[in-house]
C-alpha positions as CSV (number, residue, x, y, z in Angstrom):
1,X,91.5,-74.0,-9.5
2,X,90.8,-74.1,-5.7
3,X,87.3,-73.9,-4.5
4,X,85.7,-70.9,-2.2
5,X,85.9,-73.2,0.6
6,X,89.8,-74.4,0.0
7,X,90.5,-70.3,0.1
8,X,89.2,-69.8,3.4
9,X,91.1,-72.8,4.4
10,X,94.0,-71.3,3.7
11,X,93.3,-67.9,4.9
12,X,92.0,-69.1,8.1
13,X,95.0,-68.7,10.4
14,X,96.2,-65.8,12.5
15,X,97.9,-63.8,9.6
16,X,95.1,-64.5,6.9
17,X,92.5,-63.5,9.0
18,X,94.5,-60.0,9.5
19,X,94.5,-59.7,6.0
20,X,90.5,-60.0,5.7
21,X,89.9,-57.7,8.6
22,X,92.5,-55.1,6.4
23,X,89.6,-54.1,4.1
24,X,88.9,-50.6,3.1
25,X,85.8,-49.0,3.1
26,X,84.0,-45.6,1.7
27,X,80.5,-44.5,1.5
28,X,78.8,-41.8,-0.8
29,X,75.2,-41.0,0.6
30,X,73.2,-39.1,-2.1
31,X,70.0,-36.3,-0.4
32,X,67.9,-34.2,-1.7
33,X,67.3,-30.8,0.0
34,X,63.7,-30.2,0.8
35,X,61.5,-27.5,2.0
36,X,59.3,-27.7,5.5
37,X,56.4,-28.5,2.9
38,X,58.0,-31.2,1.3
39,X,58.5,-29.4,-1.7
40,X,62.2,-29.8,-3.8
41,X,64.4,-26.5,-2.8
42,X,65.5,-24.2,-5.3
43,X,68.2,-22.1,-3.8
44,X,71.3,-22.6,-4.7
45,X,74.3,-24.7,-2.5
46,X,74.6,-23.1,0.5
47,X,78.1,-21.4,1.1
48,X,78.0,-22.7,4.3
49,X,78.9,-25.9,3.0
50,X,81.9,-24.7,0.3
51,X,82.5,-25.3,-3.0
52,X,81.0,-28.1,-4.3
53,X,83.4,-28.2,-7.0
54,X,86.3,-28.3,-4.0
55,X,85.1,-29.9,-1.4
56,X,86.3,-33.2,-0.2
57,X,83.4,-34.4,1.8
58,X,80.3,-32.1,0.9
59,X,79.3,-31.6,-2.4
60,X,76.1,-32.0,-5.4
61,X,74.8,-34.7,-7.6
62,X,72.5,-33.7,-10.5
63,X,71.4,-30.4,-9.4
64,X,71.5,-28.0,-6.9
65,X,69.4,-29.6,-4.3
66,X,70.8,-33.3,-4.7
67,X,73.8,-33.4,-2.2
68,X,76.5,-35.8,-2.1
69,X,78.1,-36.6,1.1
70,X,81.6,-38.4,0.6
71,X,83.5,-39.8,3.4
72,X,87.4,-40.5,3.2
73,X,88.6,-44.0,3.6
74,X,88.3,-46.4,6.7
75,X,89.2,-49.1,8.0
76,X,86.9,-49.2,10.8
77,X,83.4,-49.3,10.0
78,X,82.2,-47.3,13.5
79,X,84.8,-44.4,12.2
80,X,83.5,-44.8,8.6
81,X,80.0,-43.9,10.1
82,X,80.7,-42.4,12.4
83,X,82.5,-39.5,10.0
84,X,79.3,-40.0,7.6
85,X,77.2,-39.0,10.6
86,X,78.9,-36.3,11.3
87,X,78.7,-35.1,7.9
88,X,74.9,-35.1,8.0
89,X,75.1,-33.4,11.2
90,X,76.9,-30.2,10.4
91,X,75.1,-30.1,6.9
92,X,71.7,-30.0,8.3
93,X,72.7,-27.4,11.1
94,X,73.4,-25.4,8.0
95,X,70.3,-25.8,5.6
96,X,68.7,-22.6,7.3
97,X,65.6,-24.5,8.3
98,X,65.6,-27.3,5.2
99,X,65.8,-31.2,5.9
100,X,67.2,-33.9,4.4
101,X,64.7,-36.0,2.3
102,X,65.3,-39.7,3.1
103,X,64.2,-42.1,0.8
104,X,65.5,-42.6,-2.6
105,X,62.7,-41.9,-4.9
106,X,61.7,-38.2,-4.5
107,X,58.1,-37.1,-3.9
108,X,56.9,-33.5,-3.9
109,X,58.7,-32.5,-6.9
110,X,56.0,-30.3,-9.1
111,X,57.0,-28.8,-12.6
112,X,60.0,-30.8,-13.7
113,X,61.3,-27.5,-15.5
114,X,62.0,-26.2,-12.0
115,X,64.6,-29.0,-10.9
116,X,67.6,-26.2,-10.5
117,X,70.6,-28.2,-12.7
118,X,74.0,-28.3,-10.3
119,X,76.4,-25.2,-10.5
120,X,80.2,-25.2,-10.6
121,X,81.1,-22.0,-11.3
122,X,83.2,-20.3,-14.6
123,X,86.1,-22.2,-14.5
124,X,86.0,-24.8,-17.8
125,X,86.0,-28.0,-15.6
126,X,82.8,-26.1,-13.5
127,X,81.2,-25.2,-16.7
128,X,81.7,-28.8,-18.3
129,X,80.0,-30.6,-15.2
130,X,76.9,-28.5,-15.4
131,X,77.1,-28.8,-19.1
132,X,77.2,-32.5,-18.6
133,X,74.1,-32.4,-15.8
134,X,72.3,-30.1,-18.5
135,X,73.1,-32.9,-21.0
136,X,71.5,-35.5,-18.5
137,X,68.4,-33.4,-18.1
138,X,67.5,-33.4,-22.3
139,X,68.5,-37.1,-22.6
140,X,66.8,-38.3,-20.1
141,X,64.8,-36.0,-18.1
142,X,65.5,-34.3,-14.6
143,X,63.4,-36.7,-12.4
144,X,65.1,-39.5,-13.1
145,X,68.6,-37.6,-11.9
146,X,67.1,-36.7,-8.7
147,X,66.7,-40.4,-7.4
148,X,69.2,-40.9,-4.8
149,X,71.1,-43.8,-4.2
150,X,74.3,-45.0,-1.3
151,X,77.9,-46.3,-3.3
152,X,79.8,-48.2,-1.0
153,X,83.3,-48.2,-2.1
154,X,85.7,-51.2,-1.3
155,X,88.8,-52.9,-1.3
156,X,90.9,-55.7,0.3
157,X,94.2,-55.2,1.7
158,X,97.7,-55.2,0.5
159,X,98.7,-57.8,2.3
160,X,95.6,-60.1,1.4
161,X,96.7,-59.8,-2.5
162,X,100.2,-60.8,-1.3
163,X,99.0,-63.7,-0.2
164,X,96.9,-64.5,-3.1
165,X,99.0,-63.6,-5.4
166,X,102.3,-66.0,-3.7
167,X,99.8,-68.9,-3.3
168,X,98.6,-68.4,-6.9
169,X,94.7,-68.2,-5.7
170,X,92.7,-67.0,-8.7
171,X,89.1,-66.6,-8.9
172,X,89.3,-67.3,-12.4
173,X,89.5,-70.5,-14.1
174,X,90.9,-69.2,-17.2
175,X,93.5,-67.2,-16.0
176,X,97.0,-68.1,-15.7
177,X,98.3,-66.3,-12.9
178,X,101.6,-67.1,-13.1
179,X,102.1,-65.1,-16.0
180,X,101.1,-62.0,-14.9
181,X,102.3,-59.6,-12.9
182,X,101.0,-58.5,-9.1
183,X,99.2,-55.5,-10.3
184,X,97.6,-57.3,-13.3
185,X,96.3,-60.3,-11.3
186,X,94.8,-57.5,-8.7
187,X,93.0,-56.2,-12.1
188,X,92.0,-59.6,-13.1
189,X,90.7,-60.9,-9.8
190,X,88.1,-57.6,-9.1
191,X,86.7,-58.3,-12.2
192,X,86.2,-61.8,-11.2
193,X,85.2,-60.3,-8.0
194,X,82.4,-58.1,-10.4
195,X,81.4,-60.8,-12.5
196,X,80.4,-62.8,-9.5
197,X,78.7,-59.8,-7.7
198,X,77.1,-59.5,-11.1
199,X,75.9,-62.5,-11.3
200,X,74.5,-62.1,-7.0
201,X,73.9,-58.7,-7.8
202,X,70.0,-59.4,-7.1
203,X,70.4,-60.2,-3.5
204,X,71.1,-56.4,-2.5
205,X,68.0,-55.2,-3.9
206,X,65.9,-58.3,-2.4
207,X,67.4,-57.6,1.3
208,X,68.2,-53.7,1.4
209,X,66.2,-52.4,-1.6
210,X,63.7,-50.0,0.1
211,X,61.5,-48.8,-3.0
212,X,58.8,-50.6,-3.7
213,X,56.1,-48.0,-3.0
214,X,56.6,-44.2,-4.3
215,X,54.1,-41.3,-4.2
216,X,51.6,-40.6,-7.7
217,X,53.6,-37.6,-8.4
218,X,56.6,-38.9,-9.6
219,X,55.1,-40.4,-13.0
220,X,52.2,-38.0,-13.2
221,X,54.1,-37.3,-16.7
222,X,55.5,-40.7,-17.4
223,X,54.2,-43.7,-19.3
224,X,54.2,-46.5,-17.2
225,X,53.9,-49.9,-17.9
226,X,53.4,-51.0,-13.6
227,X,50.2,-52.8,-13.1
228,X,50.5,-50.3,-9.8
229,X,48.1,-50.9,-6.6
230,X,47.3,-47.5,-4.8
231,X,46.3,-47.0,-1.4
232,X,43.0,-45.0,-0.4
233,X,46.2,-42.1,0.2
234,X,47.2,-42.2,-3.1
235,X,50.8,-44.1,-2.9
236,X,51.2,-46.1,-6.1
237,X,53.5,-49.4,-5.1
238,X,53.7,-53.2,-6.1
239,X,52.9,-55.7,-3.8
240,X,55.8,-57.6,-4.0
241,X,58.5,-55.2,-5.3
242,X,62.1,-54.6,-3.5
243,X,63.8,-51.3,-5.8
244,X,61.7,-49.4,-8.3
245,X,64.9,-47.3,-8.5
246,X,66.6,-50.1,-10.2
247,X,63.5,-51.0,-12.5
248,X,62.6,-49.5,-15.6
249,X,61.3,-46.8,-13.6
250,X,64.1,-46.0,-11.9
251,X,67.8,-45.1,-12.6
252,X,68.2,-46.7,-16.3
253,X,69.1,-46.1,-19.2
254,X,68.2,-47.8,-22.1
255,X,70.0,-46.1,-25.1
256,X,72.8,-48.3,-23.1
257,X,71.3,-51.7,-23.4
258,X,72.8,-52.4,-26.6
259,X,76.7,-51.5,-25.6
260,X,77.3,-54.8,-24.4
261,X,80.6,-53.8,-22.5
262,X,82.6,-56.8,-21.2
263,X,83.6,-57.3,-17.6
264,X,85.9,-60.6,-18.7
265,X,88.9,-58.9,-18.4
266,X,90.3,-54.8,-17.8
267,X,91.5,-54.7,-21.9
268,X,87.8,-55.8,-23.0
269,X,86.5,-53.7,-20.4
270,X,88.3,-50.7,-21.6
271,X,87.8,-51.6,-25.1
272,X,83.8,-51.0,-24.4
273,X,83.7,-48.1,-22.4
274,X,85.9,-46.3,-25.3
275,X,83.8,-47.4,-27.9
276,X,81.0,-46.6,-26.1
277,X,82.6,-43.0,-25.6
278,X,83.1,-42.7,-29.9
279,X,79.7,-44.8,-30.7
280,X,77.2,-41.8,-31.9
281,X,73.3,-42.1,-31.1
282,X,70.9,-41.0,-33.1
283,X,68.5,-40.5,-30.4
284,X,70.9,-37.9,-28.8
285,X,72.2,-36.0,-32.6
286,X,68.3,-35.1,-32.4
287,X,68.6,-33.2,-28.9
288,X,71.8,-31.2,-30.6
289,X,75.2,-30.2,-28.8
290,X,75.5,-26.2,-29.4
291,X,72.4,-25.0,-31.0
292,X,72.2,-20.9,-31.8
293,X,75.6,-20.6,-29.7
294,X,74.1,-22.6,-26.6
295,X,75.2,-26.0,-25.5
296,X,72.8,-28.3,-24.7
297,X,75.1,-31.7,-24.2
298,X,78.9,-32.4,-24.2
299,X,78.3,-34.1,-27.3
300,X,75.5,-36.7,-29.2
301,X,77.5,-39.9,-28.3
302,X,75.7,-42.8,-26.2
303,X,78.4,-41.3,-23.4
304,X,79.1,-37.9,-23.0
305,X,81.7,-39.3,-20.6
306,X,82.4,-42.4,-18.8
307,X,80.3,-41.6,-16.0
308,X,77.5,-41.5,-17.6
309,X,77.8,-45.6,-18.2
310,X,75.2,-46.8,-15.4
311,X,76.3,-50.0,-14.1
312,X,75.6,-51.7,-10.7
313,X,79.6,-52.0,-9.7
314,X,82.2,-50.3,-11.5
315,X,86.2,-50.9,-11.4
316,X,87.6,-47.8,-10.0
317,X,91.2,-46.4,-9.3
318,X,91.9,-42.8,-7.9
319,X,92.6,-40.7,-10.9
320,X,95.6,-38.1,-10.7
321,X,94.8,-34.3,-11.8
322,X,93.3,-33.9,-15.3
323,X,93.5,-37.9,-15.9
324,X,90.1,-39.8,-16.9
325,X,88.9,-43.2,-15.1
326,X,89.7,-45.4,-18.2
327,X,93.2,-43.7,-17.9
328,X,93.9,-43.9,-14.7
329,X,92.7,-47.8,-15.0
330,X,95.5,-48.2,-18.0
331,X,97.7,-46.6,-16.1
332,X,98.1,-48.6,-13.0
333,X,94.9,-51.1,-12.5
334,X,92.1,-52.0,-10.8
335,X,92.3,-50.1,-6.9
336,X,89.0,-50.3,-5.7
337,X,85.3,-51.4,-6.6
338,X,82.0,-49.0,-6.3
339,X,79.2,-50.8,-5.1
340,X,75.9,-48.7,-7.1
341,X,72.7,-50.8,-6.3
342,X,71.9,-49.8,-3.2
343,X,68.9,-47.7,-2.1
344,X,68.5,-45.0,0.3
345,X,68.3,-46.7,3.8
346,X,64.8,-44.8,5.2
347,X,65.3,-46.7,8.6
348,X,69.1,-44.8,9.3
349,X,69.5,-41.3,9.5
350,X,72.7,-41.5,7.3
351,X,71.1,-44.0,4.4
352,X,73.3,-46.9,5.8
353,X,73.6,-49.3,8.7
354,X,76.8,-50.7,10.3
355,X,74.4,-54.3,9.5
356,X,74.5,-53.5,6.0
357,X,78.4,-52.8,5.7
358,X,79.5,-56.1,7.5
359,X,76.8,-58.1,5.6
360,X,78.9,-55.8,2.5
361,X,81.8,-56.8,3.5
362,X,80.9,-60.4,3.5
363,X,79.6,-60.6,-0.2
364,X,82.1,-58.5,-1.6
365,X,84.6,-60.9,-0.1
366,X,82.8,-64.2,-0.9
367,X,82.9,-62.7,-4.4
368,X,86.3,-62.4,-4.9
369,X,87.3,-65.5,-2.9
370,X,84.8,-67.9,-5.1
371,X,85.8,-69.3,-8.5
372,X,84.6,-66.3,-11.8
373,X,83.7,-68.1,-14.8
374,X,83.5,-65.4,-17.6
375,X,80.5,-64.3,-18.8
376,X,78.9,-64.9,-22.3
377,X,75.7,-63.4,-24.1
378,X,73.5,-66.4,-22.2
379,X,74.7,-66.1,-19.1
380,X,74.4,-61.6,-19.7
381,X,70.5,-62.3,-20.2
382,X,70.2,-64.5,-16.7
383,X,71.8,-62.2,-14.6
384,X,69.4,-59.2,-16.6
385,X,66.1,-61.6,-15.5
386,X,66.9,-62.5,-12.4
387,X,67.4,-58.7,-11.1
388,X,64.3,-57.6,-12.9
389,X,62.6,-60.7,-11.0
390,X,63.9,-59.6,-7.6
391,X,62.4,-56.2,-8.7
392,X,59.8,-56.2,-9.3
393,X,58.9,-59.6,-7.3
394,X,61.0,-60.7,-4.8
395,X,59.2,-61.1,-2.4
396,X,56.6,-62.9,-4.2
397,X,56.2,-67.0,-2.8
398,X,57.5,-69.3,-4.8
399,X,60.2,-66.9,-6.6
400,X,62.0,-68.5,-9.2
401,X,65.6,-67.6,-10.5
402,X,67.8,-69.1,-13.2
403,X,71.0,-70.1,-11.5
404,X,73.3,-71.5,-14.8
405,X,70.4,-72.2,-16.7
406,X,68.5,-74.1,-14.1
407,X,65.6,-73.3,-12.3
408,X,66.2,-72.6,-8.5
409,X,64.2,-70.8,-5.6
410,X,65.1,-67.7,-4.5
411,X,64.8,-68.9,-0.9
412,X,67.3,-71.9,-1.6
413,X,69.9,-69.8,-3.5
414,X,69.9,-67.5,-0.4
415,X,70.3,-70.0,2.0
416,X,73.2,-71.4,0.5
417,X,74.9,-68.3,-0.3
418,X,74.3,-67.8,3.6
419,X,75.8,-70.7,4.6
420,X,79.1,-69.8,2.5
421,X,78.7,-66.2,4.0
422,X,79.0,-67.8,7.0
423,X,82.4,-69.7,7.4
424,X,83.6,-65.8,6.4
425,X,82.0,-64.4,9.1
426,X,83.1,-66.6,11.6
427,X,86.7,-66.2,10.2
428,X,86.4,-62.6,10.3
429,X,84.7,-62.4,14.0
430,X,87.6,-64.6,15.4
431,X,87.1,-66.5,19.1
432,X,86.1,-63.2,21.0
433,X,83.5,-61.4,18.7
434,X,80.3,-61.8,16.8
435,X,79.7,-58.2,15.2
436,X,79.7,-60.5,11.6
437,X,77.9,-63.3,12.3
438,X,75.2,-61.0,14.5
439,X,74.8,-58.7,11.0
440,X,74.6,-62.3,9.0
441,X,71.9,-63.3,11.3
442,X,69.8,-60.0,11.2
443,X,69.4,-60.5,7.8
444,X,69.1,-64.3,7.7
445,X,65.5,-63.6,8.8
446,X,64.7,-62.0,6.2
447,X,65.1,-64.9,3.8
448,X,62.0,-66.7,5.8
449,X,60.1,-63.8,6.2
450,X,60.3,-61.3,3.3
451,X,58.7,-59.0,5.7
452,X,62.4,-58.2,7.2
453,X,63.6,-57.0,3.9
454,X,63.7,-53.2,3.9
455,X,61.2,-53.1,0.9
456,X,59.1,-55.4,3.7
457,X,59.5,-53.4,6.6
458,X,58.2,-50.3,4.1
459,X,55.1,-51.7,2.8
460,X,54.8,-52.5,6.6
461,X,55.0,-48.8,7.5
462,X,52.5,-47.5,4.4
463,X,50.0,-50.2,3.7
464,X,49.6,-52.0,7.0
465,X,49.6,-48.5,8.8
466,X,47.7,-46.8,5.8
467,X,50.0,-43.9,5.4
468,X,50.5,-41.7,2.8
469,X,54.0,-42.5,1.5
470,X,54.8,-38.5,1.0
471,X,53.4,-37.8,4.6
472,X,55.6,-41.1,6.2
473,X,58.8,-40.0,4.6
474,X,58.2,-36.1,5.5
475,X,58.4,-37.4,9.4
476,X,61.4,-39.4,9.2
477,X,62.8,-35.8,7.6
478,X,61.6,-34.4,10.4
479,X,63.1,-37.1,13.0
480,X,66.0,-37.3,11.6
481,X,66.8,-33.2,11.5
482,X,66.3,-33.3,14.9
483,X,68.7,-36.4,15.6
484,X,71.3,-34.6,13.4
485,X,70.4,-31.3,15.0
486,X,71.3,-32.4,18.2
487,X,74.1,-35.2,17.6
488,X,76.9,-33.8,19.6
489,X,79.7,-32.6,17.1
490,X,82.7,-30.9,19.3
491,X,83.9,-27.5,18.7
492,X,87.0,-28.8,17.0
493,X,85.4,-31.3,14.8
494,X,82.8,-28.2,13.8
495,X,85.7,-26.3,13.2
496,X,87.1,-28.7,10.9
497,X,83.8,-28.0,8.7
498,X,83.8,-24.2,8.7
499,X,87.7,-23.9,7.8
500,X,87.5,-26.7,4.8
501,X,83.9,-24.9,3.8
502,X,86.5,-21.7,3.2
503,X,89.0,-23.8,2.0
504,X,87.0,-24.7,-1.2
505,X,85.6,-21.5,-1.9
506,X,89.2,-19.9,-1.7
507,X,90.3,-22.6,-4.4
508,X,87.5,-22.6,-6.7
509,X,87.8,-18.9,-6.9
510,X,91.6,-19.4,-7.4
511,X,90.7,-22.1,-10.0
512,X,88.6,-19.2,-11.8
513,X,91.1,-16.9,-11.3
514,X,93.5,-18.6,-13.3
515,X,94.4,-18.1,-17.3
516,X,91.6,-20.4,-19.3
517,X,91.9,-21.9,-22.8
518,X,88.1,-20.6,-24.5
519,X,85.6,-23.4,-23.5
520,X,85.2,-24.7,-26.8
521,X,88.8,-25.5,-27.5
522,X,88.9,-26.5,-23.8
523,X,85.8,-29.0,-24.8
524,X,88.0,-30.4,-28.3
525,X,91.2,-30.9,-26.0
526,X,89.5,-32.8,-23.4
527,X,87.4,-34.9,-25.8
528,X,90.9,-35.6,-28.2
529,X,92.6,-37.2,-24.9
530,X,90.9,-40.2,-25.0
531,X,92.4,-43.3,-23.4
532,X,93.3,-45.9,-26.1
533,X,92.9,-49.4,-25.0
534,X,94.6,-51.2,-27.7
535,X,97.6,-49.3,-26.2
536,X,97.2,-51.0,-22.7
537,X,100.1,-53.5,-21.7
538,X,99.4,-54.1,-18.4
539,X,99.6,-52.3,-15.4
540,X,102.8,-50.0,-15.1
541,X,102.5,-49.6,-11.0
């Protein structure tokens, strides 16, 4: 079992750095719509922006107002956001007046009742995702499906797992990878590559987590357990928080905490999503599925469907028309990794910063490249306390994490990772560039001075500048529009928009237009095709 440092060894000539450099990259940017006031809108998806059951690139989370911007794949992180940015730009120039909110806990929400649940049209696949949002909304309320959030999707190259694979260079100590096949030792090293991010997961939330202040409306309704400071404005916030989206507060769920799904390999992986999928709650059989001839979830299961397992990283492949994730994973592997724990950028117009993708690139990498032990029950509990430290606390002095059962400052664990981080950057940047060891550096500070985190630099903004939290992100809407507003997209490039804005409505309505099964057999049907894991035999591509 070779260590990190032997693997970069061996990739670091000419034709092993080429196959770093050949990672892929994707970005989903979540907004809400907003008003000139603030306030949530409640129209519905502007046509000017398609189908959001059909588009490629433009579409809606939770509900109506909660957009979803979704660029293709890259290879070159200015393209990649570059092609975000455009995105935002023709959006806003279409939101008749309404701005993009840009922080991920929303503010000026009033009644709850009037959070408008996403649409998707007649058609049975439309009607089952606003049946599953409308599920959402009675399990676990419509606030908590309106905090946004940036995935950053990722994968290495072809010709990087060719060389892993011929060199036998497995991240796990337990795996013999000359018995398996290519496609299974891909599978098998991402989810060594996800226990390790797992395991590091805290890091994201200490440097780009951007939540640790959020305005008294958002739990004027909830009961919360925050021994919250509030400014003389009336922000509620914790001095030394990095992500209330990720706490309790946040984007949980707790009917989940007892599932227990194993990331040691793609079978047990598979095996515990399924059974999470089958496993009935009794929490949920009280809400009811179709009560007086209206449904009100999919069904009273912990999952109504896969997606609804909230996890900080999932394994990912491209599914194929009608064909579920767990399926599509049986079917041919692991293809990519989505990256769910990080916040809403407030300091970019487009949630994200080309810092934050290279310093991305370089974690994701150092944790596929680094040695995976599995994980067990002890060692499930550590990497649950040490995000819930980083928090709620970490920026607190003197932060201490559990590091395989030992005691360890947050500061030292940092600087070591760094130091790995690194000998990739260098590797990466080559003898004529510096792009990844000037992002390394930017956010090398921040392990010093906690102040540099995101979380930091907002505090900075709100307490030091005593501004209302609602009143500082309402002008960043308002800078932002007019950046986007004015960001020069070229007639072609506008064009592009307008005719693939068509392009989805003409296929939804074709979609709708087409001879439908009744939805509740349609419902049975889909529900009886589940994936069986016991049934998986490795990868068949």
């Amino acid at each position: 079992m070779k260590s990190f440092n032997e693997i970069v060894d061996q990739l670091g000539d000419s034709e092993g750095r080429e196959a770093l450099l050949g990672m892929l990259r994707g970005i989903e940017r979540e907004a809400l719509r907003i008003e000139g006031n603030g306030q949530l809108a409640q129209d519905l998806h502007p046509q000017a922006l398609g189908s959001a059951l059909t588009h490629s690139r433009i579409t809606t989370d939770y509900s109506e107002a909660l957009l979803e911007f979704i660029t293709p794949v890259h290879n070159d992180i200015d393209e990649l956001l570059e092609e975000l940015t455009q995105t935002h730009a023709y959006t806003v120039r279409n939101l008749n007046g309404q701005k993009l909110w840009p922080v991920s806990m929303p503010c000026y929400v009033g009644d709850v009742k009037n959070i408008p649940v996403a649409q998707y049209g007649v058609s049975n696949n439309g009607l089952m995702k606003t049946l599953y949002r409308k599920g959402l909304t009675h399990r676990y309320g419509a606030l908590m499906q309106i905090i946004s959030g940036v995935h950053f999707n990722f994968s290495v190259s072809a010709e990087l797992w060719q060389r892993l694979f011929d060199n036998k260079l497995s991240n796990n100590p337990q795996m013999r990878s000359d018995s398996l096949s290519r496609c299974e030792f891909i599978s098998e090293s991402y989810f060594g590559l996800i226990r390790n991010y797992r395991r590091l997961v805290w890091v994201l939330p200490y440097l780009f987590g951007s939540t640790p202040a959020l305005c008294s409306s958002f739990v004027k309704d909830q009961t919360v357990d925050f021994d919250f400071k509030k400014t003389g404005k009336g922000t509620l916030y914790l001095p030394y928080a990095t992500s209330l989206r990720m706490s309790d507060l946040g984007y949980t769920n707790k009917e989940q905490d007892t599932l227990n799904i194993s990331y040691n390999s793609l079978p047990e992986y598979l095996a515990g999503v399924q059974a999470a999928i089958k496993m009935p709650s009794k929490k949920f059989e009280q809400i009811g599925v179709n009560v007086d001839g209206e449904y009100r979830q999919l069904n009273h299961n912990i999952l109504q469907i896969e997606n609804e397992f909230y996890s900080p990283i999932r394994a990912k492949r491209v599914t194929k028309s009608g064909e579920k994730p767990s399926q599509a994973l049986m079917r041919a592997g692991v293809e990519y990794i989505e990256v769910r724990a990080l916040d809403v950028n407030p300091f970019s117009p487009v949630g994200i910063d080309a810092t934050q993708v290279r310093f991305l690139d370089l974690f994701l990498l150092y944790c596929l490249l680094s040695p995976s032990a599995l994980t067990d029950d002890q060692g499930e509990k550590e990497i649950a306390a040490n995000l819930k430290a980083v928090v709620l606390e970490g920026r607190k002095p003197g932060l201490m994490l559990k590091q395989n059962g030992q005691d360890i400052d947050i500061k030292v664990w940092l600087t070591d990772l760094f130091a790995d981080l690194s000998r990739l950057a260098t590797l990466l940047d080559g003898e004529h560039g510096y792009s990844y060891q000037n992002a390394l550096s930017h956010w090398a500070g921040a392990i010093e001075d906690p102040s540099q985190t995101l979380s930091g630099r907002v505090l900075n903004e709100i307490i030091t500048k005593n501004v209302d939290h609602g009143d500082w992100v309402k002008q960043l809407a308002n800078n932002y529009h007019d950046f986007l507003c004015t960001y020069p997209l070229s007639h072609e490039i506008e064009q592009q928009y307008k005719d693939e804005a068509e392009s989805s409505l003409d296929k939804q309505q074709q979609i709708e237009s087409e001879s439908m099964p009744n939805f509740d057999i349609f419902l049975q049907e889909y529900f009886k095709e589940v994936a069986s894991p016991e049934l998986y035999s490795g990868c068949k591509a």
